[in-house]
Structure formats: C-alpha cells, structure tokens
C-alpha positions as CSV (number, residue, x, y, z in Angstrom):
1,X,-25.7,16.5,-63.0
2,X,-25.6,12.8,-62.5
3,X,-21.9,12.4,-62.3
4,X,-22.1,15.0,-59.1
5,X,-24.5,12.4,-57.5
6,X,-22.6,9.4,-58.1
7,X,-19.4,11.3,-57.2
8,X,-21.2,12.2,-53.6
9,X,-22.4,9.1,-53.4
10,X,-18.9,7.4,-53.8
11,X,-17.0,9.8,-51.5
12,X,-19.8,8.7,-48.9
13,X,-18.8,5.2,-49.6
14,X,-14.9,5.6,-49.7
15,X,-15.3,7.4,-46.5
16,X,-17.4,4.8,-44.7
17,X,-14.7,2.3,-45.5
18,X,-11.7,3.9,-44.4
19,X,-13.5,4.5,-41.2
20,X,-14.4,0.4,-40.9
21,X,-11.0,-0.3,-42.1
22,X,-9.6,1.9,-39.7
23,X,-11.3,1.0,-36.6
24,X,-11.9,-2.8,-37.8
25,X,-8.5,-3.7,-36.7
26,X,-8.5,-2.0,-33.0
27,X,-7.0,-4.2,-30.1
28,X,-8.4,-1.1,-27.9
29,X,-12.1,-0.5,-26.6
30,X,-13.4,1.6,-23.9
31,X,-13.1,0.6,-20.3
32,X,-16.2,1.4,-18.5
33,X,-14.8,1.7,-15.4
34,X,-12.0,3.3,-13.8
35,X,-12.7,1.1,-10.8
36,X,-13.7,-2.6,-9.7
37,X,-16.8,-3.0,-7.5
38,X,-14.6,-3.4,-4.4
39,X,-12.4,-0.4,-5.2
40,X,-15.5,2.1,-5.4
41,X,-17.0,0.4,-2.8
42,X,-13.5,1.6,-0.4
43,X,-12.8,4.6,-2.3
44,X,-16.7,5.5,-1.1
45,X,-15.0,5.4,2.7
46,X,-11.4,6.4,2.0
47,X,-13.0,9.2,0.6
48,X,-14.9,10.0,3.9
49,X,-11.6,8.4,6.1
50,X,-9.5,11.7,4.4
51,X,-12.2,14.5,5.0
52,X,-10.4,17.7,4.3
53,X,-7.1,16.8,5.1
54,X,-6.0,14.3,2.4
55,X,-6.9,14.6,-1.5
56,X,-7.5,10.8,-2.9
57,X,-6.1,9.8,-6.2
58,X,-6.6,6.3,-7.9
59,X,-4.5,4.1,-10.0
60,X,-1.3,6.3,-9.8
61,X,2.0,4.4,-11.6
62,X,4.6,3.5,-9.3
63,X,6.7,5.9,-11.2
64,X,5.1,8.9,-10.4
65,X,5.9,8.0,-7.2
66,X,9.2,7.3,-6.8
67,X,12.0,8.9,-9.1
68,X,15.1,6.2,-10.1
69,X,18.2,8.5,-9.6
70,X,21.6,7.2,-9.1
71,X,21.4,3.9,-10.8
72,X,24.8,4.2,-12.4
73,X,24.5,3.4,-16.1
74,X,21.9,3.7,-18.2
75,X,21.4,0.3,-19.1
76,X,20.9,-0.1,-15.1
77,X,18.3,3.3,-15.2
78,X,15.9,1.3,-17.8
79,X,16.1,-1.8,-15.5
80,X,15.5,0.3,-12.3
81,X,12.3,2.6,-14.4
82,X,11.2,-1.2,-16.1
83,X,10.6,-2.4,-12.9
84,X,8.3,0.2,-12.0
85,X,6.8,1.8,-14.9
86,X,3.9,-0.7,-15.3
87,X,3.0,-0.9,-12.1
88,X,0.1,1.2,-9.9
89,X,-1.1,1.7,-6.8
90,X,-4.8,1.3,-6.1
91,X,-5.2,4.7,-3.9
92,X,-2.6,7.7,-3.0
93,X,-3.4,10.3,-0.5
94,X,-2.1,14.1,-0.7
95,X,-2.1,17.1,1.2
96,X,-4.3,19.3,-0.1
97,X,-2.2,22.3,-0.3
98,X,0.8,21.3,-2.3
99,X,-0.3,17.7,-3.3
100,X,2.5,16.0,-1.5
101,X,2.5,12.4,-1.2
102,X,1.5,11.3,2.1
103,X,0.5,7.8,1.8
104,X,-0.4,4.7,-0.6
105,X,-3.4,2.4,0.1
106,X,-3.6,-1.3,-1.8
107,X,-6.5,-2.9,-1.5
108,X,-5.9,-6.9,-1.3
109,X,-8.3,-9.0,-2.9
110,X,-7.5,-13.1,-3.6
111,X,-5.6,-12.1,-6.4
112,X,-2.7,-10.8,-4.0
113,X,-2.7,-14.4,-2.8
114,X,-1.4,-16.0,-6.3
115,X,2.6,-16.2,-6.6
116,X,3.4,-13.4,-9.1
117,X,1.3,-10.7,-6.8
118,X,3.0,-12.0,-3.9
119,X,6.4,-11.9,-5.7
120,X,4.7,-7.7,-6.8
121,X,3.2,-6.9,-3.4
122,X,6.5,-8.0,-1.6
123,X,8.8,-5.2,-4.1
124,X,6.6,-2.7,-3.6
125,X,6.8,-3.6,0.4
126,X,10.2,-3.0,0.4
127,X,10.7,-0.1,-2.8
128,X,8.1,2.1,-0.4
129,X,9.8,1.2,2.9
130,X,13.6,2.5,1.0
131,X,12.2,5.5,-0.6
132,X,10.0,5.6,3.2
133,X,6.9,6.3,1.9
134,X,4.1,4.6,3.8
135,X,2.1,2.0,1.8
136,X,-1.6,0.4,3.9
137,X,-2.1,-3.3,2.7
138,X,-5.8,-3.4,3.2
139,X,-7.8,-6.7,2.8
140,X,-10.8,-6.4,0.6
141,X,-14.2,-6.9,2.9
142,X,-17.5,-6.2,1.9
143,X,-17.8,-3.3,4.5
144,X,-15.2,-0.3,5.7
145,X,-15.4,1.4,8.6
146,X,-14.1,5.2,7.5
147,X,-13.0,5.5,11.2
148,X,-11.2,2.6,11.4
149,X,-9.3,3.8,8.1
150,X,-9.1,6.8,9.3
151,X,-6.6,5.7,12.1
152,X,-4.5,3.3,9.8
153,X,-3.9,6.0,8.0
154,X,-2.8,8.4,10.6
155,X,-0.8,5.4,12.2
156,X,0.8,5.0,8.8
157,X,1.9,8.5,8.9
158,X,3.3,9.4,12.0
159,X,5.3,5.5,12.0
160,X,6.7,7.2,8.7
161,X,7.4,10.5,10.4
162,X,9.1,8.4,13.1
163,X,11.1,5.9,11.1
164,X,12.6,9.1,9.2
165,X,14.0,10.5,12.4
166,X,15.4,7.3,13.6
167,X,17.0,6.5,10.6
C-alpha cells in the first residue's frame, strides 16, 4: 500500500514540474488591456459619435483591410502583405448591416511625432487614399466632443463618396 502512496505522491511531483518547466520559459503574459487610457477614453465618444449607424471595432490589422492583388510575382505579394500585416488601425467603423468598411479613425498621441511613426502614419496616408478608404487622423486631447466627431466622420465619408466619382 505504500508504494501506491509514494507513486501518487511522485506523479503529483512530476506533474508540478512539467507544468513550471513548461510555463517557466514563456516570453508571453496576459495583456490587461485591449486599450490605452486615451483610447477608451475616445472609444467612450466614438462609441456615442456612431449611434446606430456605424458598428466600432478596435485594433483591426491593416490587412483585413485592404487585400494585395495584382502585385505581379510572388516574391513582390510577400513584400506588398509584409508591409501591411503587422500593422493596425486604432478604430474602424462599419455599417451595421453588412459590416462594410466605412471609415478608419487613428488616434495621434506624441508617439506619431517620432520619425518611424511619421515614416508609418505617412504609408498608411497614402495606402488608404489608393485603395480610397477614408482614414481620420485625430489628435489625442484629454476631452472629445461626440458631436464634433460625429461630423469628421460624416465629412470623411461623403469627401470619399466624392473623390470616388471624380476619379
């Protein structure tokens, strides 16, 4: 009967080791936040700026945004997708219905104002602008007027709607 103890007793032991050996090692740990302070604190009035007639999504890729077709070769395919497929948007409006895309929002904090975000914010200027998807660069305050967002984003939208008939 002994043997059965120790046996348990070693299993138990075995087990709690592989578990710390396992998760010892981990480069990963929870985020507890999908958002920053200053991101909830515009999502709270994006969120009231769409009412009923926008859904608002956060952090969507780039890539789930716009589709890299016609590059040519292959090698030029995984350039074109490389360029995008680490990158994100802070908010994306949809119609409710379908989900369509209708617009991106980027909040700009001082971080936009170092080189390499510049060098970011400037491609995904002009990526948006080719694939005509409107993109609002809005500076980070401490307060937002949902009003006030409410008419960039309609502005966005029908300057979109315009640009695609004239061009």
């Amino acid at each position: 009967m002994n043997w059965k103890i120790y046996l348990i007793i070693g299993l138990c032991v075995l087990a709690f080791l592989a578990v710390t050996f396992v998760t010892a090692g981990s480069p990963y740990t929870r985020a507890t936040h999908l958002f920053t302070k200053a991101e909830v604190n515009f999502y709270r009035e994006l969120v009231r700026a769409a009412g009923n007639d926008f859904v608002v999504f956060g952090k969507v890729r780039v890539a789930d945004l716009v589709v890299v077709k016609g590059a040519g070769t292959r090698r030029r395919h995984m350039q074109a997708l490389g360029r995008i497929a680490q990158k994100h948007v802070d908010f994306c409006l949809c119609y409710p219905h379908d989900l369509s895309v209708a617009c991106v929002l980027e909040l700009n904090d001082r971080s936009h104002e170092r080189k390499d975000r510049i060098k970011r914010d400037d491609f995904i200027d002009q990526l948006f602008k080719k694939v005509k998807l409107p993109v609002i660069w809005v500076p980070v305050t401490k307060f937002y007027d949902s009003e006030l967002i409410r008419q960039m984003i309609n502005q966005a939208i029908i300057d979109s709607m315009n640009s695609n008939r004239h061009g």
